[in-house]
FIDONU-901092 format. One record per residue (C-alpha): residue number from 1; residue in one letter; chain; x, y, z. Coordinates in steps of 0.25 Angstrom, whole numbers. Layout:
BEGIN
NUM, a, A, X, Y, Z
...
***
This chain:
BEGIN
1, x, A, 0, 219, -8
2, x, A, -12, 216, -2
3, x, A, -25, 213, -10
4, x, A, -40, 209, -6
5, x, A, -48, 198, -13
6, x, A, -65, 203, -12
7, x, A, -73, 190, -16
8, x, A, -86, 188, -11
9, x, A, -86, 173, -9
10, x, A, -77, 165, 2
11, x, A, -77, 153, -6
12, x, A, -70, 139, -8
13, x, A, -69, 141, -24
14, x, A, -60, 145, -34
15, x, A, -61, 161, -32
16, x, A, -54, 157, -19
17, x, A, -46, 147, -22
18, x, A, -40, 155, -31
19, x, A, -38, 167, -21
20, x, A, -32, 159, -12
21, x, A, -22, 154, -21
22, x, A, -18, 167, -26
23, x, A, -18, 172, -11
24, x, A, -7, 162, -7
25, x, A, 1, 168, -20
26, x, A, 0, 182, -20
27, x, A, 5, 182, -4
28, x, A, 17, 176, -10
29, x, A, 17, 187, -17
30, x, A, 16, 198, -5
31, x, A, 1, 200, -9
32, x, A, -8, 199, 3
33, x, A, -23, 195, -2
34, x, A, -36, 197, 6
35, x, A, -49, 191, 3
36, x, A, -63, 197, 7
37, x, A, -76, 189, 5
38, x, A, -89, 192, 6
39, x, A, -94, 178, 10
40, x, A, -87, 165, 17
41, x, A, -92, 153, 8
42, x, A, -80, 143, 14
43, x, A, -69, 148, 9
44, x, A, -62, 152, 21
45, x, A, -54, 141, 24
46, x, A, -50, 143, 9
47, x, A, -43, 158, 10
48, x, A, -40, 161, 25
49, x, A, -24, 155, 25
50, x, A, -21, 162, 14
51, x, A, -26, 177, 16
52, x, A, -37, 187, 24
53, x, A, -50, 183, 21
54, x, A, -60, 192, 23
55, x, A, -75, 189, 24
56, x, A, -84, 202, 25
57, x, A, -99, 205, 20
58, x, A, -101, 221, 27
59, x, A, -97, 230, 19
60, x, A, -90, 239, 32
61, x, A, -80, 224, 33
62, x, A, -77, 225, 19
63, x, A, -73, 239, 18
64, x, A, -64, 239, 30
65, x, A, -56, 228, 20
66, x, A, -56, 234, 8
67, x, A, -50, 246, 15
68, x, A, -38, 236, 21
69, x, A, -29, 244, 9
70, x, A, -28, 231, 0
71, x, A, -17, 234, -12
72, x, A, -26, 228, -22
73, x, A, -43, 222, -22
74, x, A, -47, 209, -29
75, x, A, -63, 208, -30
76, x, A, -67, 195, -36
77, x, A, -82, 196, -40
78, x, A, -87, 203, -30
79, x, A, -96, 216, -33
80, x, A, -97, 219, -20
81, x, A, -83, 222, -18
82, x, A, -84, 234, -27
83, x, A, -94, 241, -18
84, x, A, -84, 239, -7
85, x, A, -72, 242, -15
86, x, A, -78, 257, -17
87, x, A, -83, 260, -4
88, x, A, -71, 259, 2
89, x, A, -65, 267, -10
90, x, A, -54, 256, -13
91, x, A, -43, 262, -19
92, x, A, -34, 251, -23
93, x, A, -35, 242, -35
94, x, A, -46, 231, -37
95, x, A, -45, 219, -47
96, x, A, -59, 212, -49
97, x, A, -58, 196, -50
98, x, A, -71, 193, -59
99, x, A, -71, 176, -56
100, x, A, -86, 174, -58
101, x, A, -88, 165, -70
102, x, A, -102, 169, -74
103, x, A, -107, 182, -81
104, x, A, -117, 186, -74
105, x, A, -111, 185, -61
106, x, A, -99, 192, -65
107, x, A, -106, 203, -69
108, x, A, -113, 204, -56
109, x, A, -100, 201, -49
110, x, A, -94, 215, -57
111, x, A, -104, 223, -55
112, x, A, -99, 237, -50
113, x, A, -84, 232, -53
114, x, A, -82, 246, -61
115, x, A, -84, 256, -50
116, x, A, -69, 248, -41
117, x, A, -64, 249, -56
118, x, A, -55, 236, -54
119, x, A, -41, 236, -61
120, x, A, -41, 222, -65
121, x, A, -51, 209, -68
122, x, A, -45, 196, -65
123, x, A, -51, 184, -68
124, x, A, -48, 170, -67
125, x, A, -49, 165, -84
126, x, A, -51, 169, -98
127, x, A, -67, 165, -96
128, x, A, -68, 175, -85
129, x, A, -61, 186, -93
130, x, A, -71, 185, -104
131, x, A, -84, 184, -96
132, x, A, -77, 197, -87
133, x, A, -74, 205, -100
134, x, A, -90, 203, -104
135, x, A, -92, 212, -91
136, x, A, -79, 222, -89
137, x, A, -76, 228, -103
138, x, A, -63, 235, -100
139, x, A, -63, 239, -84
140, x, A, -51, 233, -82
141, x, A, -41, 221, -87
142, x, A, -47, 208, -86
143, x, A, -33, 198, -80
144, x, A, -34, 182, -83
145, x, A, -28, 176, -70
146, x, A, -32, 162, -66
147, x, A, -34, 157, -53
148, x, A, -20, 148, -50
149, x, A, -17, 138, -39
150, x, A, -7, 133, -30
151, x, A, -1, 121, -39
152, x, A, 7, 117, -26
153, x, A, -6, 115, -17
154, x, A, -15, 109, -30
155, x, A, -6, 97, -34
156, x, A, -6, 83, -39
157, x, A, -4, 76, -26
158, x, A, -8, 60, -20
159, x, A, -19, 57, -13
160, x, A, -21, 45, -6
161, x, A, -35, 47, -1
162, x, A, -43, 46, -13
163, x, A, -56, 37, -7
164, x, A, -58, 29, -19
165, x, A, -55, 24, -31
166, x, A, -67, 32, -38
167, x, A, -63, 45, -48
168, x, A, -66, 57, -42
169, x, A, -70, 71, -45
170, x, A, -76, 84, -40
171, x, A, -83, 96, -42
172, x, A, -80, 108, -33
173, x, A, -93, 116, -29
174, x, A, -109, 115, -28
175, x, A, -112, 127, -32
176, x, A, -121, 132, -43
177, x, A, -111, 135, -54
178, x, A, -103, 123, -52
179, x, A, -112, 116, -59
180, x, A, -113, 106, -47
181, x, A, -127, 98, -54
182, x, A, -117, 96, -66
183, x, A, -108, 88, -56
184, x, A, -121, 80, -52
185, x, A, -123, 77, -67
186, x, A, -109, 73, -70
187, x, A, -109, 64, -59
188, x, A, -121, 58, -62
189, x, A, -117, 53, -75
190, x, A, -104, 48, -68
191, x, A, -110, 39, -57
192, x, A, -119, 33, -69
193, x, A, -107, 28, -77
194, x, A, -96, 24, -68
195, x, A, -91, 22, -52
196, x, A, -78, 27, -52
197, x, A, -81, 42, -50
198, x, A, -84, 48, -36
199, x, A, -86, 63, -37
200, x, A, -82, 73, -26
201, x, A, -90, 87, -25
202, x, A, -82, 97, -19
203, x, A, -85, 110, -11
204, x, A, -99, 118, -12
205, x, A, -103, 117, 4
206, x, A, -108, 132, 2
207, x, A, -115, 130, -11
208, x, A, -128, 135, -12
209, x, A, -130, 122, -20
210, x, A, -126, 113, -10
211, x, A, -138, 108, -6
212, x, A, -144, 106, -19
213, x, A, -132, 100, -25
214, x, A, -130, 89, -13
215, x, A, -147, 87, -17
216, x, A, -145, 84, -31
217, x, A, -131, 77, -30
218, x, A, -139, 67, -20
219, x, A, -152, 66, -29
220, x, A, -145, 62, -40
221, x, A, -139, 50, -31
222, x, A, -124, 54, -33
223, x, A, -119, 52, -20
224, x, A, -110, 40, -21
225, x, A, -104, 47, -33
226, x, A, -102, 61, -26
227, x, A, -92, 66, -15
228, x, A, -95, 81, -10
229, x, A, -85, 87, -1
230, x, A, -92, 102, 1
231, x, A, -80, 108, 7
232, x, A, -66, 107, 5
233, x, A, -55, 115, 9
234, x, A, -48, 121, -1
235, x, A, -34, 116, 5
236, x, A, -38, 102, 2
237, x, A, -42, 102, -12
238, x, A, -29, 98, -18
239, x, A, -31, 85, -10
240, x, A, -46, 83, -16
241, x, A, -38, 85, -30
242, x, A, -28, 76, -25
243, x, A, -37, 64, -22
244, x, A, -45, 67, -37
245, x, A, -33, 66, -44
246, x, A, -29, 53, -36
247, x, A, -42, 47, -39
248, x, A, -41, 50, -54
249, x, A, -53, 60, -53
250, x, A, -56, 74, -58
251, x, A, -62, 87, -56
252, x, A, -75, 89, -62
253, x, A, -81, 105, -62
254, x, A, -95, 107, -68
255, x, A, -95, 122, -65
256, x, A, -102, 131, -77
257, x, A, -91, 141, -76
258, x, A, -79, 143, -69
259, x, A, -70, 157, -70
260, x, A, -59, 149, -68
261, x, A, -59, 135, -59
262, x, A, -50, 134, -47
263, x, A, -56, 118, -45
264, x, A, -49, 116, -58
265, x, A, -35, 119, -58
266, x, A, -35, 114, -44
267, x, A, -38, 100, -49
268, x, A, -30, 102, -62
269, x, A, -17, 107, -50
270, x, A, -21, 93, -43
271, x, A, -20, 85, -57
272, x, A, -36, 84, -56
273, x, A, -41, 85, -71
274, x, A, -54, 93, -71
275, x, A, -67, 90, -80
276, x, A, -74, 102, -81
277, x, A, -84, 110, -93
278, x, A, -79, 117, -102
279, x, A, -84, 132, -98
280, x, A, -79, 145, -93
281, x, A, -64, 146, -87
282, x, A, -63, 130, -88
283, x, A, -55, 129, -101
284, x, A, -45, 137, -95
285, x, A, -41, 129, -84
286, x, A, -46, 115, -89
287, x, A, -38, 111, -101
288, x, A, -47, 102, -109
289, x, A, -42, 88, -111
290, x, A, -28, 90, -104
291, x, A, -34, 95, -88
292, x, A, -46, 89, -89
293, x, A, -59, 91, -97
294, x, A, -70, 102, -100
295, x, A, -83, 95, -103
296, x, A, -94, 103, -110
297, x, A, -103, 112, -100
298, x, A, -115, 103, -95
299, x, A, -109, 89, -102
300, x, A, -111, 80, -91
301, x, A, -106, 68, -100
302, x, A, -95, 78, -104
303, x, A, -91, 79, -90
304, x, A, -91, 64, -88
305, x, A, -83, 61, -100
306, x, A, -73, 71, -96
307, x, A, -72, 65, -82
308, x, A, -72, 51, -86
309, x, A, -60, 55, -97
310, x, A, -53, 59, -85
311, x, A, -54, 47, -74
312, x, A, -53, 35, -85
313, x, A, -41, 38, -91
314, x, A, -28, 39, -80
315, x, A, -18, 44, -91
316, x, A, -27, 55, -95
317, x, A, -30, 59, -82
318, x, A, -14, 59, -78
319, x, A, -12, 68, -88
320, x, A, -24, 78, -86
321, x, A, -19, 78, -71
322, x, A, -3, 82, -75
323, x, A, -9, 92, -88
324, x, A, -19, 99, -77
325, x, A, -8, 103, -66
326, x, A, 0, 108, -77
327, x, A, -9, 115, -83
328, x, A, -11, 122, -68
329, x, A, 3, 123, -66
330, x, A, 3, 131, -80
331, x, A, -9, 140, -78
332, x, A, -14, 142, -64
333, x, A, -4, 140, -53
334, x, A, -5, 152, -42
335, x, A, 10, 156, -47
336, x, A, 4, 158, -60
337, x, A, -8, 165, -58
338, x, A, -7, 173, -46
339, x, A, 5, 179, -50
340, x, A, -2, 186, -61
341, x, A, -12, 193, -51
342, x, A, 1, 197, -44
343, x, A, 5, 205, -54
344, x, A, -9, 210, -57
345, x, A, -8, 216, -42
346, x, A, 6, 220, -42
347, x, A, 2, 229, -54
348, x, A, -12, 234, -51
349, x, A, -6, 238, -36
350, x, A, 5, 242, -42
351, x, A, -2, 253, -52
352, x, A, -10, 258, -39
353, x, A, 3, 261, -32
***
C-alpha cells in the first residue's frame, strides 16, 4: 500500500515528529508513506531517511504527485489540498487529520473539506474531537489516535556530560502560541529566589518571534539564567532528555493549547517529569501528581511551585521518572498507536477495492 501525507509545513514539531514515527512503523507494515509540503521550515533533516519528501508550491508540481496512484491520501490541516485533490479528480479515499488546537483556525483550516467528502477524521485526543465535532456535525467518523513514539530510541539512559551541577529544564519553541513570555515570567521569579536552576530554551530558529523573544529575554537580564539552543536535530533529543534527567531537572511547557504534545511524552519516555498548565490535550497525557504537574493557565507562582516540588525532593522525582515511562509504555508507544491507523487503512482500502 502506498499512502500520501499533504501538510503544509516542513517543520521540527510535533505534527512531524509524529509522522515520522508512524512512517518507520507502517513500512514495517508493508506500507509505503509519502510526504508533500508546501513550505521547508527545517524540517528536512527530520523526515528525509525515513520516506519521499516532497516540497511543491505550483499547482502543475503538485498535481503530477497527486496523480502517482497513492492507495490512500492523508491531508492534515491544509485547505489547499482540497482544491488540488479535485482538480485532478482523485478517485481514492482521503482521511482528514484535523491537529490544529484553536477554533478559529481549524475552521479556516476545514474550509471547502466537504466538496473531497473524506471518509475519516482522525485526531490526535479527546480535546481535539470535541473542538472538531463543533465544526463537522456528522461528515464522517471522528477516530481518537494519539501520536506514539519509539520507546526503544526515547529511553532512560546515563549521561555523563551534564555541565554543571545546576537543575535544569526547557521549553521547546519561540513561537507565538507557545507562550514563550510566560517562560520569561517563570524564569524570572526563579532567578529571584535561588541559584540552582539554569534553564535551556530549545528550537525556534524560524520563529517569527525570534527576534523579539531574544530582545525581551535579554532586557529582562536573564541571561546567566538561560541557555537557548535554536536548533537541534531531532535525532539528538533523547540525549538533551538524557542530560535533564541526569541533572535532576524537568520539562517546562507554557504553550496555551496543545492537540496533543509530542515534547511531553518524549520527556516522560526519557523519565523526564514534565510541568505543564492544565489546558486543552495536557491532562491526557500528563497525569497530574504521578508524571509531573498541571499548574493553572497563567499561574506563574503555580508554575514555580510545581517545578520546585519536583527538583527538591529525589524520591519524589524517582518515582515521577519510573510512573512517566510507564505511563508511555501503556499508552503511546508507536506499536500501540500506529497500529490502530493500520487497521484504519487496511479497512477504508479495502472497502475501495
Amino acid at each position: 500500500m502506498n499512502i500520501l501525507v499533504i501538510w503544509r509545513l516542513l517543520t521540527v514539531g510535533g505534527v512531524n515528529a509524529g509522522w515520522r514515527n508512524r512512517a518507520l512503523y507502517l513500512k514495517k507494515r508493508g506500507i509505503t508513506t509519502d510526504f508533500l509540503y508546501t513550505k521547508d521550515l527545517g524540517g528536512m533533516h527530520m523526515m528525509e531517511d525515513v520516506a519521499n519528501v516532497y516540497v511543491a508550491k505550483k499547482k502543475r508540481d503538485v498535481h503530477d504527485i497527486l496523480r502517482k496512484g497513492y492507495d490512500a491520501i492523508i491531508v492534515v490541516d491544509t485547505s489547499q489540498a482540497y482544491e488540488w485533490l479535485n482538480d485532478v479528480g482523485y478517485a481514492g479515499p482521503i482521511i482528514v487529520e484535523a491537529r490544529t488546537p484553536e477554533l478559529l483556525k481549524l475552521k479556516r483550516n476545514l474550509q471547502g473539506v466537504e466538496t473531497i467528502a473524506p471518509r475519516q477524521f482522525i485526531v490526535p485526543s479527546y480535546y481535539q474531537k470535541r473542538l472538531l465535532s463543533v465544526l463537522v456535525n456528522d461528515q464522517a467518523p471522528i477516530t481518537v489516535i494519539y501520536n506514539g513514539l519509539d520507546a526503544s530510541f526515547f529511553q532512560p539512559s546515563v549521561c555523563d556530560d551534564v555541565p554543571n551541577k545546576k537543575k535544569n529544564y526547557c521549553l521547546c519553541r519561540t513561537v507565538r502560541w507557545k507562550n514563550w513570555r510566560a517562560f520569561l515570567r517563570i524564569v524570572s521569579l526563579l532567578q529571584k529566589e535561588r541559584d540552582d536552576i539554569e534553564c535551556w530554551m530549545i528550537g525556534g530558529a524560524h520563529s517569527v518571534d525570534k527576534q523579539t523573544f531574544e530582545t525581551e529575554w535579554k532586557e529582562k537580564k536573564l541571561d546567566p539564567f538561560i541557555k537557548w539552543f535554536p536548533v537541534v536535530p531531532y535525532q539528538q533529543m533523547p540525549h538533551i532528555y538524557a542530560r535533564i534527567r541526569q541533572s535532576g531537572g524537568c520539562l517546562l511547557a507554557t504553550t496555551k493549547v496543545e492537540s496533543f504534545g509530542n515534547t511531553f511524552i518524549e520527556a516522560m519516555a526519557c523519565g523526564v517529569p514534565v510541568v505543564a498548565p492544565r489546558v486543552s490535550a495536557m491532562p491526557e497525557v500528563i497525569a497530574h501528581g504521578k508524571t509531573g504537574y498541571l499548574f493553572r493557565e497563567h499561574h506563574t507562582r503555580g508554575a514555580v511551585r510545581a517545578i520546585e516540588a519536583i527538583i527538591d525532593d529525589q524520591e519524589r522525582y524517582e518515582e515521577m521518572s519510573e510512573a512517566g515511562r510507564a505511563r508511555v509504555l501503556a499508552q503511546f508507544t508507536i506499536e500501540r498507536c500506529a497500529e490502530t491507523y493500520v487497521d484504519l487503512l487496511q479497512h477504508i482500502v479495502g472497502e475501495q477495492t
